[in-house]
Structure formats: C-alpha cells, structure tokens
C-alpha positions as CSV (number, residue, x, y, z in Angstrom):
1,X,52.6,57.2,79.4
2,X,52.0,58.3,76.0
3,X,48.2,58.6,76.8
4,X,48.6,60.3,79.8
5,X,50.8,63.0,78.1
6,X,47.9,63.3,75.3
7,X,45.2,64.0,77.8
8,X,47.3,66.6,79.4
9,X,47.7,68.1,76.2
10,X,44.4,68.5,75.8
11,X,43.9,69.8,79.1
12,X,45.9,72.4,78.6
13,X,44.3,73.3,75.5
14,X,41.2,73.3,77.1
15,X,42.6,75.7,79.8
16,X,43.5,77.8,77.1
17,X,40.3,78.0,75.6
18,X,39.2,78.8,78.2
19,X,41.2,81.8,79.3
20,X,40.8,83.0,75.7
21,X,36.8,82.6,76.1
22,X,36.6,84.6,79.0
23,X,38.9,87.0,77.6
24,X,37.0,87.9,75.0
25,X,33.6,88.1,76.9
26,X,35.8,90.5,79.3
27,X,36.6,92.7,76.2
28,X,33.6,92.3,75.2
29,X,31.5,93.1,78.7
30,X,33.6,96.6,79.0
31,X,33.3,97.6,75.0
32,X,29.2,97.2,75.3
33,X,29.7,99.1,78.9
34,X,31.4,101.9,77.4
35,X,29.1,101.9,74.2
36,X,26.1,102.2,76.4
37,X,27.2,105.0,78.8
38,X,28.2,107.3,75.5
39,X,24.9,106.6,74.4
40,X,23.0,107.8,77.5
41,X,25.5,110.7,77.6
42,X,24.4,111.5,73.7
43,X,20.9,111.3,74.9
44,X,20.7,113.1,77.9
C-alpha cells in the first residue's frame, strides 16, 4: 500500500505540473498576442 500511495503522489504532482505548464504557456500565448497587436497598431 505504501507504494501505491507513492505513485499517486507523484501522479498528482505530475498533474500539477502539468496544469502549471500549460498555465504559463496560456499567459504566455495572450501576453505575445497582445504585444504583437500594439505593435502593428504602433506601426500602422
């Protein structure tokens, strides 16, 4: 049992990760987004 509580750990660590990961590349999508369209507005 002891195992099978440590691999569950780490699977939710892994989740978590996870979530954080594709957090980050969210924050990180919209920031270059919004960059990018107050550039083109500069430039126009």
């Amino acid at each position: 049992m002891t195992k099978k509580e440590g691999k569950e750990l780490a699977t939710v660590k892994v989740y978590l990760n996870t979530g954080i990961i594709a957090g980050l590349i969210g924050i990180g999508f919209v920031a270059s987004t919004l960059v990018f369209g107050v550039l083109l507005l500069v430039l126009k």
